[in-house]
N, C-alpha and C positions, 0 to 999 in steps of 0.2 A: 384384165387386158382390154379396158375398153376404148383404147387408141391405137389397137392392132393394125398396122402395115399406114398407119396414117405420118405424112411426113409435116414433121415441124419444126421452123426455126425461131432459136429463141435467141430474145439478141441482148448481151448482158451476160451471160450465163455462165461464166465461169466463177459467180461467186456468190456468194449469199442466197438472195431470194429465187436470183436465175438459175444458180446453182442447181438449187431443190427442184427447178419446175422441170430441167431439162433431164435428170435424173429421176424423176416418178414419169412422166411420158414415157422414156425409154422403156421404166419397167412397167408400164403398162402397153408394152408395144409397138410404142411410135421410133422411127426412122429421125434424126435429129442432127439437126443442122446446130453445132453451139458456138452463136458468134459473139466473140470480147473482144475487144480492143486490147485489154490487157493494160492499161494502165491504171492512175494514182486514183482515188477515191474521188479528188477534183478536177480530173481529166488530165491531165500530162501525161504525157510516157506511152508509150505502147509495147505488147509482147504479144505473140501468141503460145507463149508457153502453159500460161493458165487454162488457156480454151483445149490446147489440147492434151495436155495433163487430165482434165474430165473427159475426153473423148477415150483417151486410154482406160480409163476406170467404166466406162460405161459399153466398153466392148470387152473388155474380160470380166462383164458380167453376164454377159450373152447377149450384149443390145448391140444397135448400129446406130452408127454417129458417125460426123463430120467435121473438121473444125475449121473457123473460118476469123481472119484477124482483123478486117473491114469497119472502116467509121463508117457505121452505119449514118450519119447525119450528113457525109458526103453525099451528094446522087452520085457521083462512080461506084462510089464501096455499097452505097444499097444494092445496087445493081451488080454488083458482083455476089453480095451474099443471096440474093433473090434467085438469081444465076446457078450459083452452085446445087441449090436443093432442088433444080431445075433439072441441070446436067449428073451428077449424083443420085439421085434417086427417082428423077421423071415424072414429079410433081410437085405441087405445092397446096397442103391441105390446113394446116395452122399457124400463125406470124403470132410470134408473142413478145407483145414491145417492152421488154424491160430496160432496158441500155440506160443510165442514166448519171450522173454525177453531182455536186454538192459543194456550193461556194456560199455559206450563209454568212454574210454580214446584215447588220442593223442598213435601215436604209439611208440614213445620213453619211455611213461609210463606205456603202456599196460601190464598187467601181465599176465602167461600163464594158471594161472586161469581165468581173465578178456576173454581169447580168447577161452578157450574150455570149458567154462560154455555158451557162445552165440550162439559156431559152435554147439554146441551137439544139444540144443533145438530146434533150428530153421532148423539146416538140419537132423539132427541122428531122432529129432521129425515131421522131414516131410518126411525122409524116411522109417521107419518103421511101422505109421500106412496105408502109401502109400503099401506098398508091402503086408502086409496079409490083404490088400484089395484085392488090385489085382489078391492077389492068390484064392480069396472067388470068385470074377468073371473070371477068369480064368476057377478054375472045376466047375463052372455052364455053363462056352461055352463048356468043353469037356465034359457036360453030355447031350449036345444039347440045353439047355435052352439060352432064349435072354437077352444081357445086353442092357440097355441103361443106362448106368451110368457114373456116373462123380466123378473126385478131383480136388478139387478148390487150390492151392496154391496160398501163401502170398508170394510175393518179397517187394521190396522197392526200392525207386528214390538212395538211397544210396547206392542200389547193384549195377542196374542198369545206374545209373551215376555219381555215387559217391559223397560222403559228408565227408570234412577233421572231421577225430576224431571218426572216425566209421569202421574201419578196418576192426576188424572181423565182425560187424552186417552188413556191406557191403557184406562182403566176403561170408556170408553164401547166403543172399538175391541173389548175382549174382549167386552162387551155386544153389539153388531156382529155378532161372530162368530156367536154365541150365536143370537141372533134369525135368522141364514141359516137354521140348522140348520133348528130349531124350524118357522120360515115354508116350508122346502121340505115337512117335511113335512105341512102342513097345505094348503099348495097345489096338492099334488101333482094332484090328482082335479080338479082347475081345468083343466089343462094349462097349468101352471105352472111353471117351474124358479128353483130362488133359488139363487144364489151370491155366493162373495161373493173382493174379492181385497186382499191385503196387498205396496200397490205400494213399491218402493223407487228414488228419482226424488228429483233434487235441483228443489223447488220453494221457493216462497214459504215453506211451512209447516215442511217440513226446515232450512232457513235456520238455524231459530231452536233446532236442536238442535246441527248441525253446518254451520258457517257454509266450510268448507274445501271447493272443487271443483277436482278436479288438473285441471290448463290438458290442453286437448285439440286437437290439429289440425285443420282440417278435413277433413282427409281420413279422419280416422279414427274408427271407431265408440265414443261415449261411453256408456257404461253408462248414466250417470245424468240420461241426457235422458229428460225424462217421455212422449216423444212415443213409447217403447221400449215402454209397457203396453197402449196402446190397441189394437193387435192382438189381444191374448186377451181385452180387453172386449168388443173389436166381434167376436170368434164366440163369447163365450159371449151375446151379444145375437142371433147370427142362426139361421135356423133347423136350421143342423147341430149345436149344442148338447145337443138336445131331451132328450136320454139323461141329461147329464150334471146331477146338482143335488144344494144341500147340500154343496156341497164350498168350503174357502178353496185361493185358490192364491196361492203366495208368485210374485213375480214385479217382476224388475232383471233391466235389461239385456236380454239374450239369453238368460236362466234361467229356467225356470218350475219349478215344484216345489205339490207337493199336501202343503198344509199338514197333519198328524196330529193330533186334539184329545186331549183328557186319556184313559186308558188306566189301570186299575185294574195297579199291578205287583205286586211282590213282599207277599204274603198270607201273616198269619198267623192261624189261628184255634184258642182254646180253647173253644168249644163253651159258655164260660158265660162271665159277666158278669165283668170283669178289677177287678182292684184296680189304684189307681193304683201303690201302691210297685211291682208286678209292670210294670208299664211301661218302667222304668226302662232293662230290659234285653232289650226288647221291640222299641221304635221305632228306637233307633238304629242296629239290625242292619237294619231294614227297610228305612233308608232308607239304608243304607251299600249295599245291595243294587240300590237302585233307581237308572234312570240319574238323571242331574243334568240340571236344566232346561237349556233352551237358553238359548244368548245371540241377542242380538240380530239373527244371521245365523238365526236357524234353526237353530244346530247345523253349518251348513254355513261353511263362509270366506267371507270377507266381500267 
């Protein structure tokens, strides 16, 4: 119970990865806002059936939930689901930004609806119920009162190391990333921690990159069951945390690993302004020198 009487909303969660995180908070304690939109894997449709179809489940287990059917990526609908965990339970202690959808085309086909139906969700919807968070703990630190809270953000192996055929769902997740950093350290003096994790989980939205899941026994542990992440959500949600922020963690299966961001390598300097011909014999030593990007494990085995 190490999220006892802590309130968190999780945005996404009525299915897969969110699914999992808002049902282990519960059962470790936490009060739960579960907001979905309820619709198609590439964002159409809406219901709020799914969201509270788990809030039913997660109260005839003994927990307390909420449900909430909110575009998050709207600033009305942030502010209504910020709102209800507000009026509903009388605070706000964890935001765990899952919410996110999936239009992968090659870039040659991508269309500039395919790219700002994915950028909106995943960043516009991890940016704005991030900020009238923040601003709820914010004037709770200038009215002297203590934060110890937390926003969990979703990145992905394809922001952070790319995957051919994912452009913008790339582009937003490294975005993602990006925005952890940035927002730990501007929330720090809040009592605030941002982090943020890069799950690997065969759901709805993996589906549609790699449609192949090797048959697994019951008896035996599946790597790629998404209910595998929600443990290092729900304690980077509770209050043993506190230390840790600003950091992405890769995390499948029974692995976690502390993702490394960009790192300045192998330097050359002449002290004055280069001519391009002098380039020539310049870059390719540098970067014959430097290591080579990761692939889509991280650099690790897949």
């Amino acid at each position: 119970m190490i999220c006892d009487g802590r309130v968190v909303v999780v945005t996404g969660a009525a299915r897969g990865l969110g699914r999992g995180y808002a049902t282990a908070f519960a059962q470790h304690g936490a009060k739960v806002v579960v907001n979905d939109l309820g619709g198609t894997v590439n964002g159409t449709g809406a219901s709020i059936d799914p969201a509270a179809e788990l809030v039913d489940e997660i109260r005839s287990s003994g927990g307390d939930a909420v449900a909430n059917g909110d575009d998050i990526s709207e600033w009305e609908g942030a502010q209504r689901l910020i709102t209800a965990a507000l009026n509903t339970f009388g605070r706000l202690d964890v935001l765990v930004n899952n919410a996110g959808v999936v239009r992968d085309r090659m870039l040659v086909n991508m269309t500039i609806d395919d790219w700002d139906a994915v950028i909106r969700v995943h960043l516009r919807g991890t940016f704005a119920p991030s900020r009238l968070a923040a601003t709820y703990w914010r004037e709770r630190s200038k009215a002297g009162e203590a934060n110890n809270a937390r926003i969990i953000n979703t990145t992905s192996a394809a922001g952070i190391y790319g995957n051919p055929g994912q452009t913008n769902y790339g582009a937003a997740k490294a975005g993602i990333a990006a925005f952890t950093i940035i927002a730990a350290m501007e929330l720090e003096r809040y009592g605030v921690t941002v982090n943020c994790v890069a799950p690997g989980a065969f759901t709805r939205m993996t589906e549609t990159v790699n449609a192949e899941r090797a048959e697994v026994r019951p008896a035996e542990f599946d790597p790629r069951d998404p209910n595998n992440v929600a443990p290092l959500v729900v304690w980077l949600g509770s209050e043993e945390s506190k230390d840790i922020t600003g950091r992405i963690f890769n995390v499948r299966g029974g692995r976690i690993s502390v993702a490394e961001g960009w790192h300045a390598g192998p330097t050359v300097d002449k002290g004055a302004r280069w001519e391009p011909a002098e380039l020539g014999r310049v870059v390719p030593t540098l970067v014959a020198r430097a290591a080579p990007n990761a692939d889509l494990s991280g650099g690790l085995s897949s």
